[in-house]
C-alpha positions, 0 to 999 in steps of 0.5 A, a space after each residue: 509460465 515461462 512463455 508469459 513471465 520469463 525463465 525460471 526454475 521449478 522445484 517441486 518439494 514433496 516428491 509423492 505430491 502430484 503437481 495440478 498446475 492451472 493457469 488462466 491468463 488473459 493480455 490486454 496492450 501493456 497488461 495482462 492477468 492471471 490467475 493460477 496454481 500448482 496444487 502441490 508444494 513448488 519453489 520457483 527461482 527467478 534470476 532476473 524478473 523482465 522488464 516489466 512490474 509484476 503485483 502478486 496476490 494469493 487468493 488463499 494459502 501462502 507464498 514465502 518470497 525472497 526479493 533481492 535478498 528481502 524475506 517475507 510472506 505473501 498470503 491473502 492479506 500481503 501482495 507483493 509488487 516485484 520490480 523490474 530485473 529484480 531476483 525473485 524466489 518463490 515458495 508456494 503453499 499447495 493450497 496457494 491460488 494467486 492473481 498476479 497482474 503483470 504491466 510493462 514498465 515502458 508504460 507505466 514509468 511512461 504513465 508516470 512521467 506523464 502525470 508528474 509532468 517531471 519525465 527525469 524522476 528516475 525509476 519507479 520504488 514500490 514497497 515490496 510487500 502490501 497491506 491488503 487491510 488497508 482499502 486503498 491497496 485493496 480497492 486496487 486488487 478488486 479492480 484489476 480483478 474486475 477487468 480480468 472477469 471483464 475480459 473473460 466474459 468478452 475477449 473482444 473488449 482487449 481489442 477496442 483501443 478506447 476501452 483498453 486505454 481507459 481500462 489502463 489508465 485508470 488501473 496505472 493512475 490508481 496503482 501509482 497513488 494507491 499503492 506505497 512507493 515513491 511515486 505516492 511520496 513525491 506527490 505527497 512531498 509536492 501537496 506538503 509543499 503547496 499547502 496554503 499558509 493557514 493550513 501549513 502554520 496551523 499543521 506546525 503549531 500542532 506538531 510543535 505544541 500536541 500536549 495543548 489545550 486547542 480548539 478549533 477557535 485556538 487555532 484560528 486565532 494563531 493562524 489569523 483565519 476564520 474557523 471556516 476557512 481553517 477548517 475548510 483549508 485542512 478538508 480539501 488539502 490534507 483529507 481530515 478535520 483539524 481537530 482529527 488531524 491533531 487527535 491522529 498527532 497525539 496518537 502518534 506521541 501515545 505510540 512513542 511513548 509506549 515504545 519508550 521504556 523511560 515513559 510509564 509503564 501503564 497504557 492507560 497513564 499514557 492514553 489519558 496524557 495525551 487525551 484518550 479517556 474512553 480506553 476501549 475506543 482509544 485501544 480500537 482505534 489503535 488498532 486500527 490504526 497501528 495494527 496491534 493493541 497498545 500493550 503489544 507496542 509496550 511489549 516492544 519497548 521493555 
């Protein structure tokens, strides 16, 4: 672990357990994977992680972390994306089985200069901790996982320049747009700022007026647009409809106003003001979309 990571201390933490380390690594240029156990109930502290970014996913049990002083836990449905020089505690379940890729930041901060074209945007900010639910995130860990079965059915494929560079730029680019961090939000930032001018008035009216009535005939009338264009303008720069963008709005207020304790206290009052009337569908894609049903967000608010 050391030879690939860098120094740390191990602590075993049951004394009668027996420690049935396995690693399997593979190195590919500026990356290399890796998937291993301890098998017993381990603490691993890092006083300062290397120059590298390292994404850590347990495939089954759990891992209580500590980044720079922030707790949380990792398990199959939450990687970790550790920073470079960063302080790292670990604690892992004896059941926990990890994929762990590590990708040099000279690389990657070099990737990313590259693709914004802007090489003074300073250090790379990931989130420490990730949502595997969501697919985007989720797409990535499959993939990288992908190369590493790659690599291990033929070792010769590390060696082949032109594989190799493609195997990373594509892992590199769908790292940097896939996972939440700052690369994502300047790009998101700069997509905002070049919408054309329908899209961005249509977007603002929608903001400043989500209680009115509107159709997509409205909102080609306020903006001076055909329909089409309107709706063809939202699809190619903001990914949805403009009748889905504004159904998304209002299920941002219905939330606000859940967690509001000034607002009623009904979630049904609240969904039908902003325009959900079929309640099991609206409670659904709540869910969906926030992660816990709305009378749990109405708890949060008392």
């Amino acid at each position: 672990m050391a030879g690939i990571y860098c120094d740390h201390r191990l602590d075993q933490l049951r004394s009668r357990a027996c420690l049935k380390y396995e690693h399997t690594h593979c190195a590919m240029g500026g990356f290399s994977f890796s998937r291993m156990r301890y098998g017993a109930d381990v603490s691993v502290d890092v006083d300062t992680l290397g120059d590298f970014y390292l994404i850590q996913v347990p495939l089954s049990g759990t891992d209580r972390m500590c980044v720079n002083g922030h707790s949380f836990c990792s398990d199959s449905r939450y990687a970790s994306v550790n920073a470079p020089m960063s302080g790292l505690g670990m604690n892992w379940s004896a059941d926990c089985l990890k994929f762990a890729v590590r990708i040099e930041r000279k690389l990657l901060e070099g990737h990313a200069a590259a693709l914004s074209a802007r090489p003074d945007d300073g250090p790379l900010v990931f989130m420490p901790s990730v949502d595997l639910r969501l697919a985007a995130p989720r797409s990535w860990v499959a993939t990288a996982q992908h190369v590493l079965n790659e690599l291990q059915r033929n070792p010769q494929l590390a060696t082949q320049p032109l594989v190799r560079t493609q195997f990373e730029q594509l892992l590199m680019t769908t790292l940097l747009s896939w996972m939440p961090g700052s690369f994502g939000e300047a790009v998101q930032t700069e997509r905002r700022v070049v919408l054309p001018r329908h899209v961005k008035v249509a977007e603002e009216f929608m903001r400043a007026n989500p209680e009115q009535v509107m159709t997509i005939e409205t909102l080609a009338s306020v903006v001076g647009v055909s329909g089409r264009t309107l709706f063809d303008g939202f699809r190619k720069f903001l990914g949805v409809s403009p009748m889905r963008y504004l159904r998304d709005l209002r299920m941002e207020c219905a939330r606000r106003d859940l967690l509001d304790a000034s607002r009623p206290r009904s979630v049904t009052t609240i969904a039908t003001h902003w325009g959900f009337y079929q309640l099991g569908r609206f409670a659904c894609d709540y869910r969906r979309r926030f992660d816990e049903h709305p009378h749990e967000t109405m708890a949060k608010g008392r």
